[in-house]
DSSP file (Angstrom, degrees, kcal/mol; ACC not computed):
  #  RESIDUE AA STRUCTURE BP1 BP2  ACC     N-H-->O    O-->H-N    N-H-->O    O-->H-N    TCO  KAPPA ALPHA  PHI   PSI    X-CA   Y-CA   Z-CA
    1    1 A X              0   0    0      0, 0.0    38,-0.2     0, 0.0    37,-0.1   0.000 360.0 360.0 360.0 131.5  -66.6  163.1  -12.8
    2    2 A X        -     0   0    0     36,-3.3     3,-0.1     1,-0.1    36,-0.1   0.246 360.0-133.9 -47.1 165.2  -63.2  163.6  -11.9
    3    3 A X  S    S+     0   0    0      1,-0.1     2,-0.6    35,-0.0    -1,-0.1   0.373  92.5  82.7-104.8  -5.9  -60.1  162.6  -14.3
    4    4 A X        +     0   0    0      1,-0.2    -1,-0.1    34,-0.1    -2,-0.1  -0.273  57.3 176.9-101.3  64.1  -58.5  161.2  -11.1
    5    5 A X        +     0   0    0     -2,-0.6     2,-0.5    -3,-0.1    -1,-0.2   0.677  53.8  72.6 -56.7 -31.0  -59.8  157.7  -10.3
    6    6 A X        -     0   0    0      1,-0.0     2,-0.7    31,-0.0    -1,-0.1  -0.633  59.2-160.0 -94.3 132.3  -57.8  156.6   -7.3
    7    7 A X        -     0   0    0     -2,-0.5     2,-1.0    81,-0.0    -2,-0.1  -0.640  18.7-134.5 -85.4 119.0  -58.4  158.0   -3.6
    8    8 A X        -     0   0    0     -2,-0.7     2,-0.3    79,-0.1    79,-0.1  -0.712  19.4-150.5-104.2 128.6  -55.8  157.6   -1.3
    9    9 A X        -     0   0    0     -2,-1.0     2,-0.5     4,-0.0     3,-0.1  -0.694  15.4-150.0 -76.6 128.2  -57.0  156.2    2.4
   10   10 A X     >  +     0   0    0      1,-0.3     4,-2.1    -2,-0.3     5,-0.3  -0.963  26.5 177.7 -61.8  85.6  -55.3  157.0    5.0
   11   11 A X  H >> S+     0   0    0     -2,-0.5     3,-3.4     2,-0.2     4,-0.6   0.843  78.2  47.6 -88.6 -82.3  -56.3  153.5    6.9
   12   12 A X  H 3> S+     0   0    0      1,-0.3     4,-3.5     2,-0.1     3,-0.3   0.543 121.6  39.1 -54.8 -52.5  -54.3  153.8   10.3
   13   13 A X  H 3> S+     0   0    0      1,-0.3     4,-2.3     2,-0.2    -1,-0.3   0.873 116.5  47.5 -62.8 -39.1  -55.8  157.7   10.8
   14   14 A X  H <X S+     0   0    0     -3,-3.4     4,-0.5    -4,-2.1    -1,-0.3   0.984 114.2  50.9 -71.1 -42.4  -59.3  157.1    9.5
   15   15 A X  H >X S+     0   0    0     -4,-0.6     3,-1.5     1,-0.3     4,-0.8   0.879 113.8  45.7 -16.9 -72.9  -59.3  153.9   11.9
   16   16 A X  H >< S+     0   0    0     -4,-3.5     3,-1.2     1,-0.3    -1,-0.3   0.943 116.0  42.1 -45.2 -50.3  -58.2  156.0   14.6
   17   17 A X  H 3< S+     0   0    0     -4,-2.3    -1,-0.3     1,-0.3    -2,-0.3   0.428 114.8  47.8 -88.2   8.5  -60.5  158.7   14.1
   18   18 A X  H X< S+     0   0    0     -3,-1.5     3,-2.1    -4,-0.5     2,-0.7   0.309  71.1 114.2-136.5  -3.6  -63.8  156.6   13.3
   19   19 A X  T << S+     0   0    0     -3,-1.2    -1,-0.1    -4,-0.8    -2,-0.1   0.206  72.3  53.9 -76.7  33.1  -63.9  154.1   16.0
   20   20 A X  T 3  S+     0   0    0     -2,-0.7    -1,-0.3    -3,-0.2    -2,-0.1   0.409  91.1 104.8-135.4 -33.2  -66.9  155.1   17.7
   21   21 A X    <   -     0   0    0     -3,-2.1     2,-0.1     1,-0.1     3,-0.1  -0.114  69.9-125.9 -40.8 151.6  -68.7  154.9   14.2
   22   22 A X        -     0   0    0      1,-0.1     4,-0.4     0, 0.0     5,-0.1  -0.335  26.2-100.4 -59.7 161.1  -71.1  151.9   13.5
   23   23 A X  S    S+     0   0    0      3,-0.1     4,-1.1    -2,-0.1     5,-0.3   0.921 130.4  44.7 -43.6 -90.6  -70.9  149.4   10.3
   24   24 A X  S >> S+     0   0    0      2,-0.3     4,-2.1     3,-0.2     3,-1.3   0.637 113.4  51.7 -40.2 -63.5  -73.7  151.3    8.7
   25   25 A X  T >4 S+     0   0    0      1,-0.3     3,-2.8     2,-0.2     2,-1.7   0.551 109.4  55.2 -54.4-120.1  -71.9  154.9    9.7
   26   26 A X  T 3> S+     0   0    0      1,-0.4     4,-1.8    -4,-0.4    -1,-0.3   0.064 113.0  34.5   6.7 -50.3  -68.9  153.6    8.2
   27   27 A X  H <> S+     0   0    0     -2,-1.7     4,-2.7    -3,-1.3    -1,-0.4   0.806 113.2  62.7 -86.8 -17.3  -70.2  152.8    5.0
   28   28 A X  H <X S+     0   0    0     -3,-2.8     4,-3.2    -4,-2.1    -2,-0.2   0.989 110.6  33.0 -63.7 -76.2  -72.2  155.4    5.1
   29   29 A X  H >> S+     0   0    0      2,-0.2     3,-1.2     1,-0.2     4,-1.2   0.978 117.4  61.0 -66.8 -63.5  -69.5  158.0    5.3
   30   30 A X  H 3X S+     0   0    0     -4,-1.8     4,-2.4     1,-0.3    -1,-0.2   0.835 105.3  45.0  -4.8 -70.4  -67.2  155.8    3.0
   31   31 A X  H 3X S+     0   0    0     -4,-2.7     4,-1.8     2,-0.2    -1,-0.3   0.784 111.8  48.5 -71.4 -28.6  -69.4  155.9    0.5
   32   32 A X  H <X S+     0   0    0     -4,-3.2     4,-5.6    -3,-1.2     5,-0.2   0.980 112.9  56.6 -27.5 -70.2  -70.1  160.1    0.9
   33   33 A X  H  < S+     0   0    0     -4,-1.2    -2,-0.2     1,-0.2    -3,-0.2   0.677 115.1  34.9 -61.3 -35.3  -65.9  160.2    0.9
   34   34 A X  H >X S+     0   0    0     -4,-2.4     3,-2.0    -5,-0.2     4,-0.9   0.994 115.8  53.1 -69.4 -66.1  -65.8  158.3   -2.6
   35   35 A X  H 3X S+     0   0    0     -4,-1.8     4,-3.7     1,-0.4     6,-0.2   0.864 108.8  51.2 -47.7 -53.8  -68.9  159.9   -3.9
   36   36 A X  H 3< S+     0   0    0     -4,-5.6    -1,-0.4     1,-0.2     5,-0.2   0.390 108.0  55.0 -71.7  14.3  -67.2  163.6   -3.0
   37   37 A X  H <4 S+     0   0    0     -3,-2.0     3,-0.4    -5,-0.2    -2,-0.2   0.732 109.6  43.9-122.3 -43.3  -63.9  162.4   -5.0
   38   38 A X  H  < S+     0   0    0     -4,-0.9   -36,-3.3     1,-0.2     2,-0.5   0.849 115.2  53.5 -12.3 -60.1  -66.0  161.6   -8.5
   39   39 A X  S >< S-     0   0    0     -4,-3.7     3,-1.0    -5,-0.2    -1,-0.2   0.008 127.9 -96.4-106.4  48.1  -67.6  164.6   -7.9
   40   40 A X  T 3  S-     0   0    0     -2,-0.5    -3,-0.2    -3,-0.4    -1,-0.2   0.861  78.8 -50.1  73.3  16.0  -64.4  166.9   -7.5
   41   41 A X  T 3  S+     0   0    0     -6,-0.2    40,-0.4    -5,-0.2     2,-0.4   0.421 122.2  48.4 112.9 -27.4  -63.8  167.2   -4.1
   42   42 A X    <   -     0   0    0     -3,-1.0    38,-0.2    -7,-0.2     2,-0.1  -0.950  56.5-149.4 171.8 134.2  -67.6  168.2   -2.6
   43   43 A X        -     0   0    0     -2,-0.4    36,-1.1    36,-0.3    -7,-0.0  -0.502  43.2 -83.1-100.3 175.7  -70.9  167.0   -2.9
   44   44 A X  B     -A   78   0A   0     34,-0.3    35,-0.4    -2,-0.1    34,-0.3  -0.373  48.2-107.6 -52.2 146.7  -74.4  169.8   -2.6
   45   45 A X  S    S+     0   0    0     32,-2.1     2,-0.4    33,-0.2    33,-0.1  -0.206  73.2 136.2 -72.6  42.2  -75.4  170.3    1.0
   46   46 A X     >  -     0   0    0      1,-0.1     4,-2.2    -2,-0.1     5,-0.6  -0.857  52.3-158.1 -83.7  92.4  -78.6  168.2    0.7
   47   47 A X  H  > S+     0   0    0     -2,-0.4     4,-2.8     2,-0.2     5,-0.1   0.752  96.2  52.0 -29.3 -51.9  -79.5  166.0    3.2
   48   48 A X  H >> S+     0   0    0      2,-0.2     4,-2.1     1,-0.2     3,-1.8   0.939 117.5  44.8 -31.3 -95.6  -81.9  163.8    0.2
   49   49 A X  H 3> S+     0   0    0      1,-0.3     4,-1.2     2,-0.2     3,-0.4   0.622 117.1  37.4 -41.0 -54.4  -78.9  163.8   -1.8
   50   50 A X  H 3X S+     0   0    0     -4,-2.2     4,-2.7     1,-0.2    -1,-0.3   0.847 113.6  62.0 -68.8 -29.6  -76.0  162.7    1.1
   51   51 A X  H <<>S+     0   0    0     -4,-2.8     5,-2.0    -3,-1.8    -1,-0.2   0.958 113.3  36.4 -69.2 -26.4  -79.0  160.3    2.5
   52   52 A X  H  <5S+     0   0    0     -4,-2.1     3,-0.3    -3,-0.4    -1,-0.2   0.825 104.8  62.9 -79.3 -16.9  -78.7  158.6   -1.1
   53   53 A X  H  <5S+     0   0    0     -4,-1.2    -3,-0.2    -5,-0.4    -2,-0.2   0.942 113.7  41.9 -73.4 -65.1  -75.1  158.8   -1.6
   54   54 A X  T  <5S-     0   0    0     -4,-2.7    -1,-0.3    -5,-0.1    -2,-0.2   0.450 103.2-127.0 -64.3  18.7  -75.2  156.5    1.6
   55   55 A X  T   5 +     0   0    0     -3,-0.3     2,-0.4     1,-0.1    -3,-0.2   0.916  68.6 124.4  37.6  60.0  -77.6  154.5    0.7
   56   56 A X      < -     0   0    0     -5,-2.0     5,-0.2    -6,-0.1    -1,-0.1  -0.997  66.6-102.9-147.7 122.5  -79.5  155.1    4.0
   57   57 A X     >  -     0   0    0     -2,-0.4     4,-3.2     1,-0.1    -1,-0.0  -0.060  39.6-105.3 -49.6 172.2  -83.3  156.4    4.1
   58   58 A X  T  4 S+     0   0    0      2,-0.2     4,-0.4     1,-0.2    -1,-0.1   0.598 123.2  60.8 -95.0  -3.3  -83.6  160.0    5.0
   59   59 A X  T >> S+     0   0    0      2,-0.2     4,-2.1     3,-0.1     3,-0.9   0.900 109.4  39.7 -44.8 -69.9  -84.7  158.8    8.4
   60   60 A X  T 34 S+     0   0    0      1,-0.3    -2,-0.2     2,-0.2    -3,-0.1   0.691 107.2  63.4 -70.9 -20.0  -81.5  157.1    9.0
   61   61 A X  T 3< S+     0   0    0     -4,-3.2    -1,-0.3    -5,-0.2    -2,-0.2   0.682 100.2  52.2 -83.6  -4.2  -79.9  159.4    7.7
   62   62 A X  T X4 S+     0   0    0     -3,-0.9     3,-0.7    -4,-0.4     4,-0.3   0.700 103.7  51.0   1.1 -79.4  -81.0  161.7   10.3
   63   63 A X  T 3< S+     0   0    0     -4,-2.1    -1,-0.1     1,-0.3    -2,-0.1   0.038 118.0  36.2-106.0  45.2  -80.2  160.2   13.1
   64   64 A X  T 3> S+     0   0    0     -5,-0.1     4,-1.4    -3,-0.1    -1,-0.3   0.346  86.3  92.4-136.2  19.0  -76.7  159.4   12.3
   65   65 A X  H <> S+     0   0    0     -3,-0.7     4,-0.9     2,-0.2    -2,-0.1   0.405  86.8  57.5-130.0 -16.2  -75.7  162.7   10.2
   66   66 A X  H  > S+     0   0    0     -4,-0.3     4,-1.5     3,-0.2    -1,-0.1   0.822 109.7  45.9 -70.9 -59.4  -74.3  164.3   13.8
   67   67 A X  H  4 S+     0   0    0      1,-0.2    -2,-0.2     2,-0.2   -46,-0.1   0.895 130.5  21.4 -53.6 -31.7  -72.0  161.3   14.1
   68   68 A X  H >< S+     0   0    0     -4,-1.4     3,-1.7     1,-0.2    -1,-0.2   0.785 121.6  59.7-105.5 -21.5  -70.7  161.4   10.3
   69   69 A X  H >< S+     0   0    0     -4,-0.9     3,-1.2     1,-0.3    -2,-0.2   0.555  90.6  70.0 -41.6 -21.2  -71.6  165.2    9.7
   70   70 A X  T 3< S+     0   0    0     -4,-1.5    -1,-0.3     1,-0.2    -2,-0.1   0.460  96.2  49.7-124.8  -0.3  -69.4  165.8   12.3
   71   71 A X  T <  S+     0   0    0     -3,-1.7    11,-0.4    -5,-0.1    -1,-0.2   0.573 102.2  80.8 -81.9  -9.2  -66.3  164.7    9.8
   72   72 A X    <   -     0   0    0     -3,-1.2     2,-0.4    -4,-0.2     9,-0.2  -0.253  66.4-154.6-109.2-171.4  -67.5  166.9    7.1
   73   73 A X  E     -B   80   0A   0      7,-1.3     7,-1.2    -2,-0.1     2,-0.5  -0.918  13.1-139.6-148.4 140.4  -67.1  170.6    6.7
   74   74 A X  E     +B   79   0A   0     -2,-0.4     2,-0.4     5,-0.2     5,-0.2  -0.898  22.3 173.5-121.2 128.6  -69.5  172.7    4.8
   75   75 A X  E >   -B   78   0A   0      3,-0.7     3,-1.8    -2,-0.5    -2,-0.1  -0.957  65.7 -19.7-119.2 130.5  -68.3  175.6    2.4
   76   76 A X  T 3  S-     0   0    0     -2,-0.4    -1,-0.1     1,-0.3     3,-0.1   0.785 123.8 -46.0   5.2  74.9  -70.6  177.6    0.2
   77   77 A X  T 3  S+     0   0    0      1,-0.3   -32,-2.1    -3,-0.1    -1,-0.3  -0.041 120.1  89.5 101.2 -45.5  -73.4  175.4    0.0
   78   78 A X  E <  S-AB  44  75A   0     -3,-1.8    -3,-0.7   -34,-0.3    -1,-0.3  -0.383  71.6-124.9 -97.4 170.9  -71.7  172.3   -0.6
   79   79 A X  E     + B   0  74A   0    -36,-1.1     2,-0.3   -35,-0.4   -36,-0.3  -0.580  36.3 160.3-112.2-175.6  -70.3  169.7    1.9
   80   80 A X  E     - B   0  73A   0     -7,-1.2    -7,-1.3    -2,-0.2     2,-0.3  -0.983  34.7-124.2-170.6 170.2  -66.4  168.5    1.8
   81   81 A X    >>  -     0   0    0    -40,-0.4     4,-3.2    -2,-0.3     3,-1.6  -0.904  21.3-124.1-152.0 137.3  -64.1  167.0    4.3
   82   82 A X  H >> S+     0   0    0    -11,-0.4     3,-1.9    -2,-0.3     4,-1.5   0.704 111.4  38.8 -47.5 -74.9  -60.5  168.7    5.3
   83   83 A X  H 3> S+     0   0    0      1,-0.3     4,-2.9     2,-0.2    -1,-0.3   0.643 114.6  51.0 -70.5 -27.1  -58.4  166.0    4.5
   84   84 A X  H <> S+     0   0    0     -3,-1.6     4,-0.6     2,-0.2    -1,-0.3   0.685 113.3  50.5 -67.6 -22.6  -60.3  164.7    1.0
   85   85 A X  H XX S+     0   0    0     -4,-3.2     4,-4.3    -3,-1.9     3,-0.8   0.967 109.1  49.1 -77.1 -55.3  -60.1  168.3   -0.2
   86   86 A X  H 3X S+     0   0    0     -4,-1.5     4,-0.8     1,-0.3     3,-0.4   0.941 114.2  44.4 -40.5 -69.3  -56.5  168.5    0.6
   87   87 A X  H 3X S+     0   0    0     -4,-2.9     4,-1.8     1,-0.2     5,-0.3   0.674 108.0  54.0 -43.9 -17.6  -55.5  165.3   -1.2
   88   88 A X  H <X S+     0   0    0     -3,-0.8     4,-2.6    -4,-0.6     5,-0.3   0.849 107.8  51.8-106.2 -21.7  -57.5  165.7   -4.3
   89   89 A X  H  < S+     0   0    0     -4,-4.3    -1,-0.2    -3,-0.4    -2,-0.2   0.654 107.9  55.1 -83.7  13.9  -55.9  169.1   -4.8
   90   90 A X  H >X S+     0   0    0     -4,-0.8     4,-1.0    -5,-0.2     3,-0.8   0.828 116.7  35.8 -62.5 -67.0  -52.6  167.2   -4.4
   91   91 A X  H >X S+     0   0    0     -4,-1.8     4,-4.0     1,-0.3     3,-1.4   0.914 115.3  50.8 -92.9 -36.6  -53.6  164.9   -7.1
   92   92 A X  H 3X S+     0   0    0     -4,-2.6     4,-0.9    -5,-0.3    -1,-0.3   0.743 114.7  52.9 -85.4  -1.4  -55.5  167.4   -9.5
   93   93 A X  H <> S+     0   0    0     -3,-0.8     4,-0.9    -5,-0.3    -1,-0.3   0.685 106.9  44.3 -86.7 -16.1  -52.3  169.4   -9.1
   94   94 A X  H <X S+     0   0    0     -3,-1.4     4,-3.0    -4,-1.0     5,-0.3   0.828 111.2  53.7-100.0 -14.1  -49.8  167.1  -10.0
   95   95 A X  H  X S+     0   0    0     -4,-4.0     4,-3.7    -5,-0.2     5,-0.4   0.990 108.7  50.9 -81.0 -20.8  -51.8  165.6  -13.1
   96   96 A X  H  X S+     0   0    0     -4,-0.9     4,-4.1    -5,-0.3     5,-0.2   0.904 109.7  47.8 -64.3 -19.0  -52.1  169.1  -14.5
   97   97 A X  H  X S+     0   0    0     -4,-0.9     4,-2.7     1,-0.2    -1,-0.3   0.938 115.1  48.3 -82.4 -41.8  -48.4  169.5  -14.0
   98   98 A X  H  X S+     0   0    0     -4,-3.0     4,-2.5     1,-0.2    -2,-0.2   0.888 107.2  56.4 -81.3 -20.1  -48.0  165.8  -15.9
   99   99 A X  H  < S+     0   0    0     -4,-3.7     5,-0.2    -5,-0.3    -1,-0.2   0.926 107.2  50.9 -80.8 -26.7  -50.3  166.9  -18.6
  100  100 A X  H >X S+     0   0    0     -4,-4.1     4,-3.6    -5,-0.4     3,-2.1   0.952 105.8  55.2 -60.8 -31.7  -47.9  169.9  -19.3
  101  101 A X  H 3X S+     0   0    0     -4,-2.7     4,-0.8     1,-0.3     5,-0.2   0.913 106.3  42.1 -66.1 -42.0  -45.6  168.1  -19.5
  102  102 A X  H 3< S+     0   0    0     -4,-2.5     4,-0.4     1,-0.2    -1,-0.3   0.548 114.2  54.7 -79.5  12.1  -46.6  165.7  -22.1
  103  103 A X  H <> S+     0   0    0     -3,-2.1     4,-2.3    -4,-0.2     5,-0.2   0.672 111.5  48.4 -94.3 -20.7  -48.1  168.6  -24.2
  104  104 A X  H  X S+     0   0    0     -4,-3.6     4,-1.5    -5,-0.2    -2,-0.2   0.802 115.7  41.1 -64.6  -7.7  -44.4  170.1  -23.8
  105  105 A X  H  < S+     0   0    0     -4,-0.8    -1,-0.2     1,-0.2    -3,-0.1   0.722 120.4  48.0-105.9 -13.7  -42.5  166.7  -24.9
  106  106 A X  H  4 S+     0   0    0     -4,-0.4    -2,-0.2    -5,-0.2    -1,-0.2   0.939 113.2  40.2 -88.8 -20.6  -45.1  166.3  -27.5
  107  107 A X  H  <        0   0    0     -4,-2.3    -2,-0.2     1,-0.2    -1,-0.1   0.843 360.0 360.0-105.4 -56.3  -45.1  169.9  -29.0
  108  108 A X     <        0   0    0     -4,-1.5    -1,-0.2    -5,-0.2    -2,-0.1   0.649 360.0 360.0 -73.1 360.0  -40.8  169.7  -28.6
């Protein structure tokens, strides 16, 4: 589990980009986009595993995984999505930079 607990949402851009999604797709992919921020950025490329992550049978997850697959990216093995990757090495960059800093003010 990450050391970073808060995600930052874009609401007007995801909005934009997602409105052809369903309720279900929506939480569906929500709940991926949290699940891949816990887990560092990118989850396995398992269907089982992303159909539980949504809470969705591996049916349903099936015949929606074009409409919300089609936000996600996959790189070696694992799945990601461009903008959650960007931001969380935005965040996991700026706390290592705040944890030098407090080992430098505690050390001085």
């Amino acid at each position: 589990m990450t050391d970073i607990p808060a995600m930052m949402l874009w609401t007007d851009k995801y909005l934009g980009d997602t409105t052809h999604l369903t309720t279900v797709e929506h939480g569906a992919y929500l709940l991926i986009l949290m699940a891949m921020w816990r887990a560092g950025g990118r989850l396995p490329n398992d269907e089982t595993r992303l159909a539980r992550t949504a809470r969705v049978s591996i049916d349903r997850w099936r015949k929606m995984e074009a409409s919300v697959g089609a936000f996600l990216m996959v790189e070696n093995g694992h799945v990601t999505q461009k903008r959650l990757k960007r931001e969380f090495e935005k965040a996991t960059s700026r706390l290592e930079k705040l944890k030098a800093a407090g080992h430098a003010g505690g050390s001085a």
